[in-house]
N, C-alpha and C positions, 0 to 999 in steps of 0.2 A: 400513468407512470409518473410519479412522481421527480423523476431524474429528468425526463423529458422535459418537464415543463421550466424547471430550473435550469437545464440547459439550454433550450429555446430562450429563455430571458435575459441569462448572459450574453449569448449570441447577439442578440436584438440590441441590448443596450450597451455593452459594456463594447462590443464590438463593431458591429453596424452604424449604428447610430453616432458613435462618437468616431470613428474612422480608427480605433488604436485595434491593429495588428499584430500587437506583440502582447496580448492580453492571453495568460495560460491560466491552466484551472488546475488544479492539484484535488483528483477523484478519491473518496474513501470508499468500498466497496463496506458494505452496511449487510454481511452474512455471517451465521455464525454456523460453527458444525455441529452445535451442539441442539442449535434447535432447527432443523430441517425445515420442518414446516412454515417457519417464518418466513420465508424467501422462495425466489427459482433456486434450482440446483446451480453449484457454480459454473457447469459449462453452459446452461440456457442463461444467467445472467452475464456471462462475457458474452454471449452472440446479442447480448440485449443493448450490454454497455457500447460493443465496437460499433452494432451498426448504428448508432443511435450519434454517436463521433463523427462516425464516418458523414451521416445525412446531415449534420449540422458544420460538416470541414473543420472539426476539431481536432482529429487525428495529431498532427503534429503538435498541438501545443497541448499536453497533455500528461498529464502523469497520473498513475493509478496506484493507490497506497491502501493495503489491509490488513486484520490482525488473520485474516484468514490466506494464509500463501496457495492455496489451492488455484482464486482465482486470478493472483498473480501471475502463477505459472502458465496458463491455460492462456492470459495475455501477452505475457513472451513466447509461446509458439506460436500464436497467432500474427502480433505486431512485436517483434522484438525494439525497432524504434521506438515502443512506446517503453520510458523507462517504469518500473517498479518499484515501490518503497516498503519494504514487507518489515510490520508493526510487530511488535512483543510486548507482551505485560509479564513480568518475570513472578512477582508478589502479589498477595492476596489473594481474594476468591476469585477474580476474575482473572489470574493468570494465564497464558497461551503460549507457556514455550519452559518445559527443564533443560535446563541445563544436560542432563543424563541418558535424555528418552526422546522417542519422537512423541508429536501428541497429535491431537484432531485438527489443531487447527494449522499446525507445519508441515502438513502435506508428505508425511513420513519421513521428515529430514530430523533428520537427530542430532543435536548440537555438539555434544560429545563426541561423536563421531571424527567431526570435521573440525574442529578447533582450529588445530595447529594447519589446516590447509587451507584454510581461508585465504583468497587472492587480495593482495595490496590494495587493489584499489576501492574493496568495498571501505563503504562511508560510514562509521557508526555515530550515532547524536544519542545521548540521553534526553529524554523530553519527558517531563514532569507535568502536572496540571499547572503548573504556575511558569511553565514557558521550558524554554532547553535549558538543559545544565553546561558550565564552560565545562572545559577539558578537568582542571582538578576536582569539583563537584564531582562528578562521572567516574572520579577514581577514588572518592570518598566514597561512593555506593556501589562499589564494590566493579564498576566496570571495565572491561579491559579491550583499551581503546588501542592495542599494537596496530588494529588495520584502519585507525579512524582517523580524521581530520581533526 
């Protein structure tokens, strides 16, 4: 498994070896719903991800971010201290989230739905291939940052 070894390495060097204990790793979970076959299903790769944290005592410093919320959720029943960062692509062919509907990879949350309920303290970021967008950028493309930082 390819996450094992990369996490064994961080482990060893970045933390062991240099003595820094305040070294976090920010996870991108690498599943799509659209192609099944590429991957474990997402509750075999969260029992893959947690325990595999847990054997290397990374649990706490940890955070786990995907375009697919399925295995976000399935993270927060499990480790709710472990936070979540749940990714959207709004445009193009590789989209994962209308605005209108739920889709495959939002875990049947539908954005329209819940708009206006959305709790204060979630954090919204625009992020682009060319780095985050400040607050005005974000409201040039069209984003609406009422619950964001």
């Amino acid at each position: 498994m390819e996450l094992q070894v990369a996490l064994a390495k961080v482990s060893k060097y970045a933390v062991r070896k240099s003595g820094d204990t305040h070294v976090r790793l920010n996870i991108e979970t690498k599943i799509d719903p659209n192609h099944p076959d590429e991957s474990p299903d997402p509750q075999r790769f969260v029992e893959l991800l947690l325990a595999l944290l847990d054997a290397e005592k990374f649990s706490d410093r940890v955070m786990v971010q995907s375009f697919d919320w399925r295995t976000l959720q399935l993270v927060q029943q499990r480790v709710p201290a472990i936070p979540s960062v749940y990714l959207t692509q709004q445009a193009g062919s590789g989209a994962t989230i209308a605005l209108a509907k739920a889709s495959p990879w939002t875990a049947g949350f539908n954005p329209g739905e819940h708009r206006k309920s959305l709790p204060r303290t979630i954090r919204a970021e625009a992020w682009t291939g060319g780095g985050c967008l400040d607050r005005e950028q974000s409201r040039r493309h069209g984003a609406d940052d009422r619950h964001g930082h």
